[in-house]
Steps between C-alpha positions, in 0.01 A plus 500: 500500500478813755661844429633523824821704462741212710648292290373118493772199628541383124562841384801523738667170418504512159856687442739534743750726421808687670528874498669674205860501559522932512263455824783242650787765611270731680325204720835356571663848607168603691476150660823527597495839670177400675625130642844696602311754674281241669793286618728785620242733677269252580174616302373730240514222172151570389510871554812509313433223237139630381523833393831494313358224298177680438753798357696229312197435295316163717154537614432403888396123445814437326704674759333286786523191318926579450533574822316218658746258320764676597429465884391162509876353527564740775171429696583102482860566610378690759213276677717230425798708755254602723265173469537458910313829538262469258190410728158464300233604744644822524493540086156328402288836666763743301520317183102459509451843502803563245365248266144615487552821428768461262254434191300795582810744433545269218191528390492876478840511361263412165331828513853664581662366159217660301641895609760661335824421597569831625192480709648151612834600584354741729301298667844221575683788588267633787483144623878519528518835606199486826675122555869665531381755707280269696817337561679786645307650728296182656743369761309240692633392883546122473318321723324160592216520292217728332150464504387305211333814293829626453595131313140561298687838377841382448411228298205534325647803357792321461322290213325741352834686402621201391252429275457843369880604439708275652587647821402295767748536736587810663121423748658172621812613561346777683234282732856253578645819610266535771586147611791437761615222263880428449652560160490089403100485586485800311666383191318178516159674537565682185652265314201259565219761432685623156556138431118388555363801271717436189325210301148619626623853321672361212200289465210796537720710240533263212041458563466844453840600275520181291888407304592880568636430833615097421733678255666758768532196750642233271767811381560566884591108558761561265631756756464338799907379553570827437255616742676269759802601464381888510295361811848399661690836456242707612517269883839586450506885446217553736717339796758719363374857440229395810158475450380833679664721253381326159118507686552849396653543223232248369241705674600820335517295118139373597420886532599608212329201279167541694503920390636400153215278423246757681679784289498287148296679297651835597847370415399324206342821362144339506398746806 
């Protein structure tokens, strides 16, 4: 026997449980929110999704593993629509560099979880707060290609985030923005990269995190026809309000999350 503090393969298959039923109306509202946000404006499901379910009470490998299950059924959908742009030699380099460094972030996530939560929620919320803002004020002029350092960047940091609190995205979408690409080999890019990462995250989480995050998944299954059918209005809305104006008003939520969490133990009296 070792004393090493990640728990052994039998340890985590011995009881399989769902999450208590009090912890089921927040996920589904939170999911919900998050995959209509993502749908309508396009992005922002992990900035949105994480830190509200930190504040509803989950800890970050719970909140990864829910909303990894939630996206899965839109990722399929969506390689499966855009399968004629989907061209593997231009993912394998990305989703190499996405892959490996996803169990790093992982990896430290472990020494994250043993902080205070206040502590922790600070640290989410500057991630969502420096990503936001990174988002705003980087405009990138599209064009044929980049030199491959900026790909290194983009995607290497890309799965660190990932692996450390679920926020993965925002760098890719970023690096395609660079890229002349039309808006189905965009899609299709995306789609294919978030698609490729999921299992190998699921998959690093429940090594490290054991039947805590098999729990939060298997409840988030439950969800997931729900989830489609949120999935479906928010295409809807977004084509109807236009996508340009719920960019910011998404933009400006993200804001106010990422300070929240920074400001937590201040408003929580701790400070």
């Amino acid at each position: 026997m070792t004393n090493s503090p990640i728990p052994s393969i039998r340890e985590k298959l011995y009881a399989v449980r769902m999450l208590p039923w009090e912890m089921l109306p927040p996920l589904m509202l939170i999911l919900t929110l998050g995959i209509f946000v993502q749908a309508s404006a396009g992005f922002a499901a992990g900035l949105l999704t994480i830190p509200l379910l930190l504040w509803s009470g989950y800890g970050i490998p719970e909140a990864q593993a829910a909303l990894l299950v939630a996206t899965i059924p839109q990722n399929l959908i969506g390689v499966w629509a855009f399968r004629e742009h989907v061209l593997p030699r231009e993912l394998a380099f990305p989703a190499s560099l996405r892959l490996a460094a996803l169990p790093l972030g992982a990896y430290l996530l472990v020494s994250l979880e043993s902080l205070p939560k206040s502590q922790i929620h600070q640290v989410v919320g500057a991630v969502v707060f420096l990503v936001t803002l990174g988002i705003i004020v980087m405009r990138p002029q599209p064009r044929h290609s980049l030199p491959i350092g900026w790909a290194w960047l983009a995607f290497s940091s890309s799965g660190f985030l990932q692996g450390l609190v679920g926020m993965g995205g925002p760098m890719m979408v970023l690096w395609i923005q660079a890229h002349d690409w039309d808006t189905k080999k965009t899609r299709a890019f995306l789609f294919a990269m978030y698609l490729v990462s999921m299992l190998p995250a699921l998959l690093i989480l429940w090594l490290l995190f054991g039947n805590r995050i098999l729990a939060a998944g298997l409840s988030t299954l439950l969800l997931v026809p729900w989830l489609l059918a949120v999935t479906w209005a928010g295409l809807h809305v977004g084509t109807w309000l236009g996508r340009a104006r719920l960019r910011t008003l998404t933009l400006g939520m993200l804001l106010l999350i990422g300070l929240a969490g920074v400001c937590s133990p201040w408003l929580k009296g701790e400070g």
